[in-house]
C-alpha positions in Angstrom: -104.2 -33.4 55.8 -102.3 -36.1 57.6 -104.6 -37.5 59.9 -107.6 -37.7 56.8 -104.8 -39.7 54.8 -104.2 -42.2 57.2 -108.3 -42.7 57.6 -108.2 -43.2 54.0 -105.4 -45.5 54.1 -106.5 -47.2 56.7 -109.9 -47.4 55.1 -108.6 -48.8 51.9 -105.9 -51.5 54.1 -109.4 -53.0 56.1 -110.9 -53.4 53.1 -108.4 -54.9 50.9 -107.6 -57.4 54.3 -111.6 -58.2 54.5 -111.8 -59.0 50.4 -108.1 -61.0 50.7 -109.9 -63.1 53.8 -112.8 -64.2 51.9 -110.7 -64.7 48.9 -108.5 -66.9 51.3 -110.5 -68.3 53.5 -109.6 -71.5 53.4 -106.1 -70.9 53.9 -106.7 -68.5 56.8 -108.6 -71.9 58.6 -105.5 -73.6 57.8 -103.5 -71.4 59.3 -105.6 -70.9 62.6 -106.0 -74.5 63.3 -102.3 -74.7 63.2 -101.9 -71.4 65.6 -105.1 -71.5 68.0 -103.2 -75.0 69.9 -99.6 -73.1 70.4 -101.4 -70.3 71.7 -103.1 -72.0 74.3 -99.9 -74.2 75.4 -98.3 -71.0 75.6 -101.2 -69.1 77.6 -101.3 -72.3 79.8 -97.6 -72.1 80.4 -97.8 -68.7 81.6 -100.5 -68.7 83.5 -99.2 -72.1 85.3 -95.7 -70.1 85.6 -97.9 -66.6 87.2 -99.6 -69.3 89.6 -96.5 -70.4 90.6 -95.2 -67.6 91.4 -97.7 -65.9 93.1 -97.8 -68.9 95.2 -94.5 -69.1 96.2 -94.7 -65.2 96.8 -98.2 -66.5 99.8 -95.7 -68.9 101.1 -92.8 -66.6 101.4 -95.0 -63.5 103.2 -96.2 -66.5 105.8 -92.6 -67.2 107.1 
């Protein structure tokens, strides 16, 4: 009985998300035009800090 519960939970959760993002849509733009720029700073940043660091591990195996 548990696992059909949390289908219908879930179920009902997606759907009331879906109608809530349509009904907020506007908002939700809002929202992602603020977060979508920190995310790729942060992405950036660690990809620049993995580069790094794999570099330095290239240089360190050629001594």
């Amino acid at each position: 009985m548990g696992k059909f519960l949390g289908i219908i939970v879930g179920a009902i959760l997606a759907f009331v998300g879906i109608l809530l993002l349509i009904a907020w849509w506007y908002e939700f733009l809002f929202i992602a035009r603020g977060i979508v720029p920190a995310l790729l700073i942060c992405g950036g940043v660690l990809a620049l800090f993995a580069g790094l660091s794999e570099l330095k591990d290239t240089i360190k195996s050629k001594l």
